[in-house]
N, C-alpha and C positions, 0 to 999 in steps of 0.2 A: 565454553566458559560459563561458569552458572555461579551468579551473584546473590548473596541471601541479601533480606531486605533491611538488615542492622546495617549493613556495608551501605547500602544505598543511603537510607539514611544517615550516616555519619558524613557522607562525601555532601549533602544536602544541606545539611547544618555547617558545614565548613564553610561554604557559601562559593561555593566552585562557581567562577562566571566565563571558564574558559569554553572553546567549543568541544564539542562531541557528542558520542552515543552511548547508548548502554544494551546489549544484546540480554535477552533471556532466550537462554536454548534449553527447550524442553523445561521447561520451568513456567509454567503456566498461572499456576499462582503467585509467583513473584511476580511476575509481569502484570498480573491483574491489581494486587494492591499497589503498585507504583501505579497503575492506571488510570487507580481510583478516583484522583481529582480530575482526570479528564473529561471531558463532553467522546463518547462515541457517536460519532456523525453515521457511520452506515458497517454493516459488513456486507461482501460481494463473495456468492459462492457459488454461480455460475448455473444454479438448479433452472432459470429463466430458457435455458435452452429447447429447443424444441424439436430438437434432434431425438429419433427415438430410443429406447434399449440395444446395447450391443454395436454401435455404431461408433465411428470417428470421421472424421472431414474438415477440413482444410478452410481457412477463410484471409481474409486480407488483414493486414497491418491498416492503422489501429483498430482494436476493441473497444469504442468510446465511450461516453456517460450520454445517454440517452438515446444512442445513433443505432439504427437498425445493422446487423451485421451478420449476413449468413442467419444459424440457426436461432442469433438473438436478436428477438423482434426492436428490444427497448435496449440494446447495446448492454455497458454495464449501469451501475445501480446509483442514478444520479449522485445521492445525497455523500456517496466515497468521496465522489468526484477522482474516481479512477479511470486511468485508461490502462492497458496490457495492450505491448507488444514486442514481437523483437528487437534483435540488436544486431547488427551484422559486423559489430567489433567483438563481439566473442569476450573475454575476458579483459578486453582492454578496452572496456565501455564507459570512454573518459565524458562521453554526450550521448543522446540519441540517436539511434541509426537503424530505423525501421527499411525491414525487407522490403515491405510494402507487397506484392501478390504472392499469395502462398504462405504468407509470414509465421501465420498461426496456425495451429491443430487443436481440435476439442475433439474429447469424448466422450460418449455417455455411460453412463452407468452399467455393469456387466460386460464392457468391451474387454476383454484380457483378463477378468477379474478388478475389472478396474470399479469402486465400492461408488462415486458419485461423478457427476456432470465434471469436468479436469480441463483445465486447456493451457499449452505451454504452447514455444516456440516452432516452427516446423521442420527447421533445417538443422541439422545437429551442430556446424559450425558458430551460429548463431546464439547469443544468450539471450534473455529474458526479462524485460523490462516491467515497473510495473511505477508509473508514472501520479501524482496527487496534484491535483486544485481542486481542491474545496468550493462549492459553491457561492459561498459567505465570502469570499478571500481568505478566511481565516488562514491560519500558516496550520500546517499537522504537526504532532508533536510528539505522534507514537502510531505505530503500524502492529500488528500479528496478523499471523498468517501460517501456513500449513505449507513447507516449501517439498516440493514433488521431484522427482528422479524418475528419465521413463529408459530405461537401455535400449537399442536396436532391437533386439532380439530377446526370448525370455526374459526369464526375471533374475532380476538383482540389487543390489544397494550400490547408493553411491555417494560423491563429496559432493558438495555445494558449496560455493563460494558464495558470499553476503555483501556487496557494496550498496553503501548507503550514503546518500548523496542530497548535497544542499542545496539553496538556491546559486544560478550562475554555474552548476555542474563542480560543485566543491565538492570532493569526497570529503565527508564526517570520518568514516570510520568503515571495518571488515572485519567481516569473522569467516570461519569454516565450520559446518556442519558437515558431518559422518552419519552414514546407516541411514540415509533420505533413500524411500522408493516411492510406489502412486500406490499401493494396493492396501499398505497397514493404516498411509497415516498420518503414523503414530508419532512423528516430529514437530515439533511446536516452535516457531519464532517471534520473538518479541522486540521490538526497538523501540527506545524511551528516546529521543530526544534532548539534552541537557542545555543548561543557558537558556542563552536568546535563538539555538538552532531550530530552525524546520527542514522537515523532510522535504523532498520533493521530488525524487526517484531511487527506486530498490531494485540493485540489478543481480541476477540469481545466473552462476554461471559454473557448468560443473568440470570444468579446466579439459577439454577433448573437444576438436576439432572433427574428432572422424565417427564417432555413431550414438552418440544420446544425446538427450534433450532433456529440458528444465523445465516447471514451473511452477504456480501456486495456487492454492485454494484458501475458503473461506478468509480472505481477508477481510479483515476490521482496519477502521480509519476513525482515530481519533486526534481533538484542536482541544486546547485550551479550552474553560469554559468561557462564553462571553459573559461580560459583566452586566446586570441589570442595573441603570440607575435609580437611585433612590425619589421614592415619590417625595422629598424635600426636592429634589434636584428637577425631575420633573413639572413639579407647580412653577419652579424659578425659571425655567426655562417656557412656561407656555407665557405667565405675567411678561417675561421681557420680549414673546413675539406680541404679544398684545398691545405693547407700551409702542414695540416698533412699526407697527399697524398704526396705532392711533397720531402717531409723529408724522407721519406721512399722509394722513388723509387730512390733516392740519395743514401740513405744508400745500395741498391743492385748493386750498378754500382763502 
């Protein structure tokens, strides 16, 4: 489904305060001027690995923000405040439900033809979670991303399933993407957030049980921007710690 940005905008202006999402598939630029007033906190794309050319390997359940893992010395890229890992509910990924040993597979760059650093799920049963806290607290309010298909065997394209999920494990909203592989690319994903919704987990599942596996690259994480307050509001605020200082070193004398 590919939304042009009059659409978005009119639904904006309506003053829509119900919940939900809004998908950009393969729409890159729609996604980017709807993104426009957000803060991008970080994107994560996996190149930290230190796994050589030609390679793949195996690591545990979670990928964290900060936390050494296998070939990632600094885990993922704090400021996401992402974590990646599996799901061993497969397509009925109503919570979290990491493997935990073996959970994950990365690989590097020229394994299969495969163009940069990739890491998805390990077990094909299994889908692929891709989890947000922001370090700030802030809530997120838009994800992209570059969703991957890896088949057992040679190559081929496949479906992707999109659950996108709120605080307390609300499902927001789902889509389907077609023609996802690891080697082109060339598939783009964008979720906007609407209302008062934040993200707080994307689970990517390609509906088979028995030989492929899912997952993502280059992801971007953006929040709201925070508000600066005003140096009126500031001066007001240091006078009345002052005032509240001075009231109390009165009251011990």
């Amino acid at each position: 489904m590919r939304l042009v940005p009059v659409v978005l905008l009119c639904l904006s202006s309506a003053g829509l305060s119900n919940a939900g999402i809004i998908f950009f598939i393969n729409d890159q630029p729609g996604f980017n001027l709807q993104a426009g007033s957000l803060l991008l906190r970080g994107i994560e794309d996996f190149e930290s690995s230190t796994l050589g050319p030609n390679q793949i390997t195996i690591l545990p359940d979670p990928l964290a923000p900060g936390v050494a893992n296998n070939p990632f010395p600094t885990g993922t890229n704090p400021a996401t405040g992402l974590t990646v890992q599996s799901n061993t509910l497969g397509g009925s990924a109503s919570a979290p439900s990491p493997r935990g040993s073996n959970g994950l597979a990365t690989a590097s760059a020229g394994f299969l033809s495969t163009p940069s650093d990739q890491i998805s799920n390990n077990s094909p049963q299994d889908s692929f979670d891709m989890l947000f806290a922001l370090p700030s607290g802030a809530g997120v309010r838009a994800v992209s991303f570059i969703p991957l298909f890896f088949p057992d065997s040679g190559f081929a394209t496949g479906t992707i399933t999109i659950q996108a999920y709120g605080p307390l494990n609300t499902l927001l909203s789902s889509t389907t993407i077609t023609g996802v592989d690891y080697v082109n690319a060339g598939s783009f994903v964008g979720i906007i957030a609407t209302g008062a919704d934040t993200i707080v987990r994307i689970n990517l599942w390609d509906g088979s049980t028995g030989s492929n596996y899912q997952g993502a690259d280059d992801i971007a994480v953006y929040s709201d921007i925070e508000a600066v307050p005003e140096p009126s509001t500031l001066l007001l605020s240091g006078l009345g710690m002052l005032l509240a200082i001075g009231w109390l070193r009165a009251l011990r004398h």
